[in-house]
Every structure is written in C-alpha cells, then in structure tokens.
N, C-alpha and C positions, 0 to 999 in steps of 0.2 A: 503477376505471380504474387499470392500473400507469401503472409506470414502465419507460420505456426507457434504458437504462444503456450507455453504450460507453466504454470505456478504451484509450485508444490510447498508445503507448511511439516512442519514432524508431523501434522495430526491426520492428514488430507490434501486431496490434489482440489484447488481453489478454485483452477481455471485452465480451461484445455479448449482451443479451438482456435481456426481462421483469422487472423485479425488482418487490417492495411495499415495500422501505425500502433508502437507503444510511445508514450512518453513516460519516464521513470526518475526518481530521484536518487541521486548518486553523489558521492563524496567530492565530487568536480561540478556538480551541479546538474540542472535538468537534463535528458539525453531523449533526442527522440530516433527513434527505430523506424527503418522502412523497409519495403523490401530490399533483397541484394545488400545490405549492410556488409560493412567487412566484419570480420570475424573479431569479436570484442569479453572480454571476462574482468566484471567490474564491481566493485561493493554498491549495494543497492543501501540506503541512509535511511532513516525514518521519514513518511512523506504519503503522498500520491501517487499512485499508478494510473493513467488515462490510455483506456484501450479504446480504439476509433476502428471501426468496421463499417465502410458504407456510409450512410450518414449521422450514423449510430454512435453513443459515447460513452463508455462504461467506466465508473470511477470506484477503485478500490484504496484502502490502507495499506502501510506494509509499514511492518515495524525494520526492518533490514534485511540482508540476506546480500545474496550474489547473483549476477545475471548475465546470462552467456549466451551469446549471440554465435551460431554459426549453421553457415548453408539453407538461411531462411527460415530456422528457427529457433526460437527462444527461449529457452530455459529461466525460472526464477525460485532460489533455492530461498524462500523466506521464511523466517524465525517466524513471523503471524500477519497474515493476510486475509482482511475482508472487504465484501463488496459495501459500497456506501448504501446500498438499500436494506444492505441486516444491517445496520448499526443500529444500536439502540441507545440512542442518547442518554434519555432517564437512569439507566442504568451504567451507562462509561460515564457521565457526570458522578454518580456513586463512587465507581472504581477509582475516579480521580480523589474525589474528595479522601477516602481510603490510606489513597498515596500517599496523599499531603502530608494527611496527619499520622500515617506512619514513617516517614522522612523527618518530622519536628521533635519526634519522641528519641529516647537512648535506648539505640538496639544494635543489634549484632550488624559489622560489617556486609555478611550476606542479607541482612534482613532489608538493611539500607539499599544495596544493589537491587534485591528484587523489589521493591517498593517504586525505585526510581525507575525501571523497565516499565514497570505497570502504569506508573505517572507520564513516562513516554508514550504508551499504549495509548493509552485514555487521552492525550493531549491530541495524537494524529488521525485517534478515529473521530473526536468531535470536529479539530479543521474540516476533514473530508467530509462527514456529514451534513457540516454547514455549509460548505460551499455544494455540496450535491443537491441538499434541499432550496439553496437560493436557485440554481442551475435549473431543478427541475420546475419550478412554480414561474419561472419565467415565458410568458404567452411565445407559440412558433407563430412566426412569421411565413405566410402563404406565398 
C-alpha cells in the first residue's frame, strides 16, 4: 500500500501523488514516513524533503510548515516549497546576497524579519540544489 502525499504552499499545491517513503525535516530531526505510519502532526524546519517512489528520488525545499500524517497519507502545510530542478541558483545566490546586505543595514524590525526569511530561503534552496545537482551528475550503476 503507498502513500498519498500533498504539499500545499499559500500560493499552490507543489505536490500531489503516490509516493513509498518521505523523509522530512523536523524540529526533532530527520523523520522518515512509510506506509501504515501511526498517525503523527509535527513542525516541518527549514531543510529537505526526499520523496522516494520505486526507484525514483525527488528532492524539494521547504522553508517550514506542518506535516500530518494519517491513514496513509500525508499532508504538508508549507510556508514555501520547491522542487530542486526549478531552483535557480544565479538568481537565489542574488536573493541571498540581497539578504545579507539588507540584515547589515538600519532597518525596521519587520524589514529585518523578512530579510532574514528570505536569507533562510535562499540558504535551503542553494543546500538542496547543490546536493541535487551533485546527486544528479553522478554516473548509474548497471
């Protein structure tokens, strides 16, 4: 029996379909899902998502959210979630740099808050895309 998996963002549903495993990051640390899990509702952290379907491996961002687990499937309520193949590095190297240098400047309480989200942003989608692009350029073994 899978798993049914959905990842929903405020702006759009990210990811909807069959999976055989998540692995997630969470305030306790890495968790991996399979089917029949007990029924679980947990803060998801800024990190990795690794969806495994067959012998398939799909790796997205997630900036946080929440993830609930029950009767084989998955729900993931996440603040901002992408797949490691849209990242566009050139341009989240930008947004980082962006951060930086609005985090070193004198700005509003809010201004600081959403600068450091965005430097969050930009830090979890370069991890992911780094390790997606080592991942992928790596020769399959026959």
């Amino acid at each position: 029996m899978n798993l049914i998996l959905e990842i929903i963002t405020p702006e759009k549903i990210v990811y909807k379909n069959e999976i055989d495993e998540l692995i997630a990051p969470t305030a306790d640390g890495q968790i991996a899902i399979l089917p029949n899990h007990i029924g679980l509702l947990t803060k998801i952290i800024p990190g990795e998502l690794i969806i495994r379907k067959g012998n398939s491996q799909e790796a997205l961002a997630v900036t946080g959210g929440f993830l609930e687990v029950a009767k084989n499937h998955i729900s993931i309520l996440a603040d901002y979630a992408i797949r490691a193949e849209d990242i566009e590095v050139a341009k989240t190297q930008e947004a980082q740099k962006r951060a930086e240098k609005l985090m070193e400047e004198k700005v509003s309480d809010r201004d600081f808050r959403m600068a450091q989200a965005d430097l969050i942003r930009a830090i979890t989608e370069l991890k992911v895309a780094t390790k997606y692009k080592r991942r992928a350029s790596k020769p399959t073994e026959v």
